[in-house]
C-alpha positions as CSV (number, residue, x, y, z in Angstrom):
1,X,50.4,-118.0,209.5
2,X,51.3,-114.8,207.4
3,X,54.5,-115.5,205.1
4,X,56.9,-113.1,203.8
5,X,57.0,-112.8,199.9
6,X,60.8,-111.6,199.1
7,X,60.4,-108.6,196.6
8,X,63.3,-106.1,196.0
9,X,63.5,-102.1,196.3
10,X,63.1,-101.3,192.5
11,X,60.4,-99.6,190.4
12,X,59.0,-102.4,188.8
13,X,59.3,-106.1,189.0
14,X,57.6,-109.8,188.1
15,X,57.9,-112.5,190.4
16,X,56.6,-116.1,191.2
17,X,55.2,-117.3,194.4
18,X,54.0,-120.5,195.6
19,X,51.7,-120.1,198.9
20,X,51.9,-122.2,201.7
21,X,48.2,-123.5,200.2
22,X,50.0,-124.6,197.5
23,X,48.8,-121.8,194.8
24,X,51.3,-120.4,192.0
25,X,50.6,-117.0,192.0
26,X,52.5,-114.7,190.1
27,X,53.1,-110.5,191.0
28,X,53.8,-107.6,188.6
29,X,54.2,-104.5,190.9
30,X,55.3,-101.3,189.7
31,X,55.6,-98.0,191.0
32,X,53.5,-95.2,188.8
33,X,55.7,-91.9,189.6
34,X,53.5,-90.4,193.0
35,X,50.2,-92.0,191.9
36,X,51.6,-95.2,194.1
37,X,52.4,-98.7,193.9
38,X,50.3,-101.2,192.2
39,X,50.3,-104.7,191.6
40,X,48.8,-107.5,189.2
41,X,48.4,-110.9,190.5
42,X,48.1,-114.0,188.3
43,X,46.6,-117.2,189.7
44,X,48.1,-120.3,187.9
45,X,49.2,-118.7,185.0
46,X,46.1,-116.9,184.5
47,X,46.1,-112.6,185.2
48,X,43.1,-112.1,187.8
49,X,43.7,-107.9,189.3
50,X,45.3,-106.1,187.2
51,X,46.2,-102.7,188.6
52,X,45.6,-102.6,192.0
53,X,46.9,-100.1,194.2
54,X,49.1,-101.1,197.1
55,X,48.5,-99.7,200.9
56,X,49.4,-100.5,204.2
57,X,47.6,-103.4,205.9
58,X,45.1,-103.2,203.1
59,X,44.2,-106.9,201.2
60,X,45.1,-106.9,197.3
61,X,42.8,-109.6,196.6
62,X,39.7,-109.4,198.8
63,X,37.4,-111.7,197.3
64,X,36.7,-115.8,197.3
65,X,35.5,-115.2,193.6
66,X,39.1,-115.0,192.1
67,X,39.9,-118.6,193.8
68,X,43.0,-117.4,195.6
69,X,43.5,-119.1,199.5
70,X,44.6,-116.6,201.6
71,X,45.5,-113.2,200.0
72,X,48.4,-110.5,200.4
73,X,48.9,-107.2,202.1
74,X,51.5,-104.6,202.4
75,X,53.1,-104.1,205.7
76,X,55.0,-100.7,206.8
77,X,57.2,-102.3,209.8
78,X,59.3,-98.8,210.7
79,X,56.6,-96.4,211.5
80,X,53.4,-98.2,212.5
81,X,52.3,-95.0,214.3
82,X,52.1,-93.5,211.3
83,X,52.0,-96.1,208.7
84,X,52.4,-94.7,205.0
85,X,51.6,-96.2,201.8
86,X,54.3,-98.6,200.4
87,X,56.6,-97.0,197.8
88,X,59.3,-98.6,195.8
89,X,62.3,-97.5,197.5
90,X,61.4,-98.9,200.6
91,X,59.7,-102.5,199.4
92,X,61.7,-105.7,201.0
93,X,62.9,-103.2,203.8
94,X,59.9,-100.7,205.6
95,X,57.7,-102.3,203.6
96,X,57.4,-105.6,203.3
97,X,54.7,-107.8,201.3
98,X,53.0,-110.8,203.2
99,X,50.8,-114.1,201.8
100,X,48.4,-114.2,204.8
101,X,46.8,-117.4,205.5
102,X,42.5,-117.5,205.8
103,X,42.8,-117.8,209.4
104,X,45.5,-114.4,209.5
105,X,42.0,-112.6,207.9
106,X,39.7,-112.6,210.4
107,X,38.6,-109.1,211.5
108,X,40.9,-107.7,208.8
109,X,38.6,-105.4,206.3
């Protein structure tokens, strides 16, 4: 079951997030001029990714080895068409940031 994160339409911010698995997970995203969005992710107080660009539908963490349940992903819900990468002005509305659940990621790359 995929679960919206609330994040706000600014060019950089830190928040907290608890997951549904019960993790404490905690998001630095920030926009670098037209390079993109990117995001760290701390797991339990402890900084795991560190710059990682942001994309539609494309998972931030991707692998069991940083102990996180689940992981996130970027979602652009006005044009899926033509889906473009997330950028700041647009986060919490076109774009919106999901916690998806291990059983949301099968078939997902």
């Amino acid at each position: 079951m995929a679960v919206n994160i609330p994040v706000q339409a600014v060019a950089s911010q830190t928040l907290s997030f608890t997951s549904p698995a019960g993790q404490s997970l905690g998001l630095n995203i920030y926009q670098m001029n037209d390079y993109g969005l990117f995001m760290d992710v701390s797991l339990n107080g402890t900084l795991i990714l560190s710059g990682v660009i942001c994309q539609q539908a494309n998972r931030i963490v991707r692998d069991l080895y940083f102990g996180v349940i689940g992981d996130l992903a970027w979602f652009d819900v006005e044009n899926v068409a033509t889906p473009l990468p997330p950028y700041y002005t647009g986060i919490g509305s076109r774009w919106i940031l999901c916690w998806l659940s291990p059983a949301d990621l099968h078939g997902l790359g």
